[in-house]
Backbone as CSV, one residue per row, in Angstrom:
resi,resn,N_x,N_y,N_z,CA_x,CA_y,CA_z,C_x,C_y,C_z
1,UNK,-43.950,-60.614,8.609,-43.341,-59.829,9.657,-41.878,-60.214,9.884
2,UNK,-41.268,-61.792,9.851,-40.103,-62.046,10.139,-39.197,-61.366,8.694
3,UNK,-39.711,-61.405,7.871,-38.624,-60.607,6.478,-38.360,-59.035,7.028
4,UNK,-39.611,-58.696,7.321,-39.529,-56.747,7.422,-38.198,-56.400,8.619
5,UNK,-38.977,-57.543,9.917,-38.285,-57.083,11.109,-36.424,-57.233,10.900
6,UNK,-36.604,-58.724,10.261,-34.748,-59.271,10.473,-34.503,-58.902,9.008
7,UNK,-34.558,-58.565,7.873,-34.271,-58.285,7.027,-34.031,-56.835,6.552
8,UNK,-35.224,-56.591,6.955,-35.495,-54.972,6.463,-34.677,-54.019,7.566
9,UNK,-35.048,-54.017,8.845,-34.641,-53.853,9.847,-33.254,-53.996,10.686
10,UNK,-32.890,-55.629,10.704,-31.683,-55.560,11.192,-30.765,-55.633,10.181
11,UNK,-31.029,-56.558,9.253,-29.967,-56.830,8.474,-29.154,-55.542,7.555
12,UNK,-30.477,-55.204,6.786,-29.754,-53.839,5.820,-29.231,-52.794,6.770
13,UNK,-29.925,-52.562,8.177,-29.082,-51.621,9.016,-28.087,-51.746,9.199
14,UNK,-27.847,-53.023,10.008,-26.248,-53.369,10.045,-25.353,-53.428,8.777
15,UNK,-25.735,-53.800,7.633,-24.947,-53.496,6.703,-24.915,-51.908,6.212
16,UNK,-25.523,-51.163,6.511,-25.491,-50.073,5.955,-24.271,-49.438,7.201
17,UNK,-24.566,-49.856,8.776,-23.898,-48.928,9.380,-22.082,-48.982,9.231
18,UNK,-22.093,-50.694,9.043,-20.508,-51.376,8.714,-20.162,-50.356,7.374
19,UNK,-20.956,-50.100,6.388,-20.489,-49.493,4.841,-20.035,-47.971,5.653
20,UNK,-21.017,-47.614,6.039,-20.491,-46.096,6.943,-19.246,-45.811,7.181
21,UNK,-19.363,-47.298,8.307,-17.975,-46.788,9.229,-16.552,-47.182,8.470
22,UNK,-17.133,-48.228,7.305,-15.857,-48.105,6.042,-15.530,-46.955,5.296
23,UNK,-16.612,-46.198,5.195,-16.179,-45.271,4.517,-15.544,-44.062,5.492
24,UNK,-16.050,-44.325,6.658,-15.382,-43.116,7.529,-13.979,-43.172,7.608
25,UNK,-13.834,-45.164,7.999,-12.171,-45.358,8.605,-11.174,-45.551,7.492
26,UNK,-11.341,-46.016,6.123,-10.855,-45.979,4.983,-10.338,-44.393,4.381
27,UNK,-11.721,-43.562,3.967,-11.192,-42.282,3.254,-10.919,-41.211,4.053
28,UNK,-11.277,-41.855,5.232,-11.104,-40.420,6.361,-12.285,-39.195,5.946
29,UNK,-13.420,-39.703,5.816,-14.490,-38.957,5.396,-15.219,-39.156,6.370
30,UNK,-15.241,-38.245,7.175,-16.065,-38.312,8.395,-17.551,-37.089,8.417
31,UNK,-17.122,-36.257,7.291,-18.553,-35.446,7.069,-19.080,-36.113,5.765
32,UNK,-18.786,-36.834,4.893,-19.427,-37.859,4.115,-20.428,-38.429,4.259
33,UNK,-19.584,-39.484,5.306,-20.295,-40.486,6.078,-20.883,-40.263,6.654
34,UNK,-21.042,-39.041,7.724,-22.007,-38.321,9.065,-23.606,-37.989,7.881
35,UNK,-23.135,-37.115,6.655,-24.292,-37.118,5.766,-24.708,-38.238,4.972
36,UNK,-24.217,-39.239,4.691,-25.251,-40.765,4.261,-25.470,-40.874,5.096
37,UNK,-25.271,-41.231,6.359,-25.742,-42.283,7.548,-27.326,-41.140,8.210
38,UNK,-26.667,-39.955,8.053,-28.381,-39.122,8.445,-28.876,-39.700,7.217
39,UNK,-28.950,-39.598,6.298,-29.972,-39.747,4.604,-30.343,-40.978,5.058
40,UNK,-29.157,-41.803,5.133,-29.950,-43.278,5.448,-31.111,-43.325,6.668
41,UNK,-30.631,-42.784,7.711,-31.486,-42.791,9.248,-32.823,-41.863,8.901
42,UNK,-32.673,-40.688,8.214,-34.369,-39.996,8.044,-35.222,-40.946,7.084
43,UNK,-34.153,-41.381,5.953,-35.426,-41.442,4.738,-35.660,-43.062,4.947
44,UNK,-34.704,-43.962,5.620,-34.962,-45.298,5.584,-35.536,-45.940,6.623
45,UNK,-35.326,-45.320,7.861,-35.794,-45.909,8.540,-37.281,-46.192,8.937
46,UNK,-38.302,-44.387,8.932,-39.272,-44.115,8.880,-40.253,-45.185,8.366
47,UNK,-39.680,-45.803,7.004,-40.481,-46.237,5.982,-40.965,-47.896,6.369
48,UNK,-38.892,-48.538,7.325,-38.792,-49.762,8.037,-40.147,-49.615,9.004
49,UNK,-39.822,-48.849,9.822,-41.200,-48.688,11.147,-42.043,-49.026,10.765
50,UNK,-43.016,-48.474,9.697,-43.966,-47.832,9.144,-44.403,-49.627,8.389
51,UNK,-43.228,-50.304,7.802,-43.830,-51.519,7.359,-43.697,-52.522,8.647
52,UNK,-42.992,-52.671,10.093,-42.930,-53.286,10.559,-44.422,-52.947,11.109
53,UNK,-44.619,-52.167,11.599,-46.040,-52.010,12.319,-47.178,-52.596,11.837
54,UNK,-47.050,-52.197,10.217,-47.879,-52.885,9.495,-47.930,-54.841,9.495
55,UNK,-47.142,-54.992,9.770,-46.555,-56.197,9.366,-47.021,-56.923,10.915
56,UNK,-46.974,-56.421,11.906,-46.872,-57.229,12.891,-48.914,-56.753,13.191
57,UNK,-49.302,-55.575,12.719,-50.806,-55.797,12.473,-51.353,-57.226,11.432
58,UNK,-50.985,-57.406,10.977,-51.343,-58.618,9.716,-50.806,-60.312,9.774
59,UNK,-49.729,-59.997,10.916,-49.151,-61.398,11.784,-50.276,-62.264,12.127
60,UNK,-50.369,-63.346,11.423,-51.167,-64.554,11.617,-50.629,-65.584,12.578
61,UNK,-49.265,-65.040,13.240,-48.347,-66.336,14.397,-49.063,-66.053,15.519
62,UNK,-47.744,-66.158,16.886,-48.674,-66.282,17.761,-48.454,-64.993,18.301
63,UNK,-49.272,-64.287,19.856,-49.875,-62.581,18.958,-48.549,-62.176,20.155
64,UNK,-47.614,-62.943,20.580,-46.411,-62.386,21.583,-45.254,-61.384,20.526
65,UNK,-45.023,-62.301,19.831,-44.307,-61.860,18.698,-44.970,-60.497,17.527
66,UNK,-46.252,-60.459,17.835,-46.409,-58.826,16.902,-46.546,-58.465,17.739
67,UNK,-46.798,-58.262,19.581,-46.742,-57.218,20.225,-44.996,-56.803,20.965
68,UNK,-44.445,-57.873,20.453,-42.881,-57.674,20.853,-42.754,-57.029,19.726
69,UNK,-43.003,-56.731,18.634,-42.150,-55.859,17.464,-42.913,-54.805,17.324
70,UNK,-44.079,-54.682,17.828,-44.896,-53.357,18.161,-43.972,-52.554,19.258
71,UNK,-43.580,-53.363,19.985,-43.113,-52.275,21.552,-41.361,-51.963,21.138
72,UNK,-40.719,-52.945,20.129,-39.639,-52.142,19.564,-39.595,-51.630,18.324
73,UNK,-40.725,-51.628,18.168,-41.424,-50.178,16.712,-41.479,-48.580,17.700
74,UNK,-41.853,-49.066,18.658,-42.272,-47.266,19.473,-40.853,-46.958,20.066
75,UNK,-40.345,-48.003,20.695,-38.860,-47.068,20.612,-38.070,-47.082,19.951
76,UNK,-37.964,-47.438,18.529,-37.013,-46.760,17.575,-37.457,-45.762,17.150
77,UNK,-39.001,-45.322,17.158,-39.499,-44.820,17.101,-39.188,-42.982,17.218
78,UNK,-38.994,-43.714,19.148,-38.179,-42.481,19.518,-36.277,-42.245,19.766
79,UNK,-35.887,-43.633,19.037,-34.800,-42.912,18.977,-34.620,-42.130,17.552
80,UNK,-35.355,-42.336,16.567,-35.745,-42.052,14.799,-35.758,-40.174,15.351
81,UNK,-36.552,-40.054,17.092,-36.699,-38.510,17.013,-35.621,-37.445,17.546
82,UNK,-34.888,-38.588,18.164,-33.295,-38.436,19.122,-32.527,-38.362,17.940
83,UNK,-32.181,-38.915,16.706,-31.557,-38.334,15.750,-31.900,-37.555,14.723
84,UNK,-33.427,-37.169,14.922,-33.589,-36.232,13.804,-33.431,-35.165,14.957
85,UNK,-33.191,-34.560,16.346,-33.087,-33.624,16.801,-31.640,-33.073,16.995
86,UNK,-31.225,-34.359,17.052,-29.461,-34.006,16.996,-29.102,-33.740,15.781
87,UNK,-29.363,-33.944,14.669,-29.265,-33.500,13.150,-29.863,-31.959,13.078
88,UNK,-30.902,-32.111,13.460,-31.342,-30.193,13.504,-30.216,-29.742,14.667
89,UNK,-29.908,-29.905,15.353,-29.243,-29.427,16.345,-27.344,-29.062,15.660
90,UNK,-26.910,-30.066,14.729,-25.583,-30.098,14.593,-26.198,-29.190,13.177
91,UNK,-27.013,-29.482,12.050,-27.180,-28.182,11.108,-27.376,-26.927,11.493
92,UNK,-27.909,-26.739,12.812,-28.620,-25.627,13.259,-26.970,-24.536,13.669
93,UNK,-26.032,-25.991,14.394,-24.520,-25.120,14.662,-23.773,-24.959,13.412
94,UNK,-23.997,-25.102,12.677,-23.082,-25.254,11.468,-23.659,-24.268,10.785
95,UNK,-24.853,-23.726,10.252,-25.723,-22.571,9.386,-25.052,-21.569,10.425
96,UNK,-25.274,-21.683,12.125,-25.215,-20.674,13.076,-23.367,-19.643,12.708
97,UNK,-22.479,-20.691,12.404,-20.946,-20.417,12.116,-20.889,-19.985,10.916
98,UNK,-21.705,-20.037,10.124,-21.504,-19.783,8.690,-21.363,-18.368,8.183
């Protein structure tokens, strides 16, 4: 559980979001970057959740620590649904102008 949560979870996020915002503030690619950082947020994160949950079910420590990464599994959960609605929402204006 400690690899999935701080590894899988914080670490590659934070490095992925720093690569983002390099590529935003460097090439001045700000619809680039807006489309990796969704690709990254639908297809990567889902999968993070999905093994942390697992992971903190199978936690042999002590049981504070898999129900602390259970209760911030359900709300990334719902922020995972706060950006897939704002993503339908900003494609939905953009098809709408087209």
């Amino acid at each position: 559980m400690p690899v999935t949560f701080w590894f899988c979870n914080v670490g590659v996020s934070f490095v992925a979001y720093v690569l983002f915002l390099f590529i935003f503030t460097t090439f001045r690619a700000p619809i680039i970057s807006f489309i990796l950082l969704v690709i990254f947020a639908l297809v990567y994160k889902p999968l993070v959740l999905l093994g942390m949950w697992r992971s903190a079910n199978d936690y042999d420590g002590p049981t504070k620590w898999s129900f602390f990464v259970k209760i911030i599994t359900v709300f990334a959960w719902f922020e995972y649904l706060a950006i897939l609605c704002v993503t339908v929402g900003i494609a939905a204006s953009f098809i709408g102008h087209a």
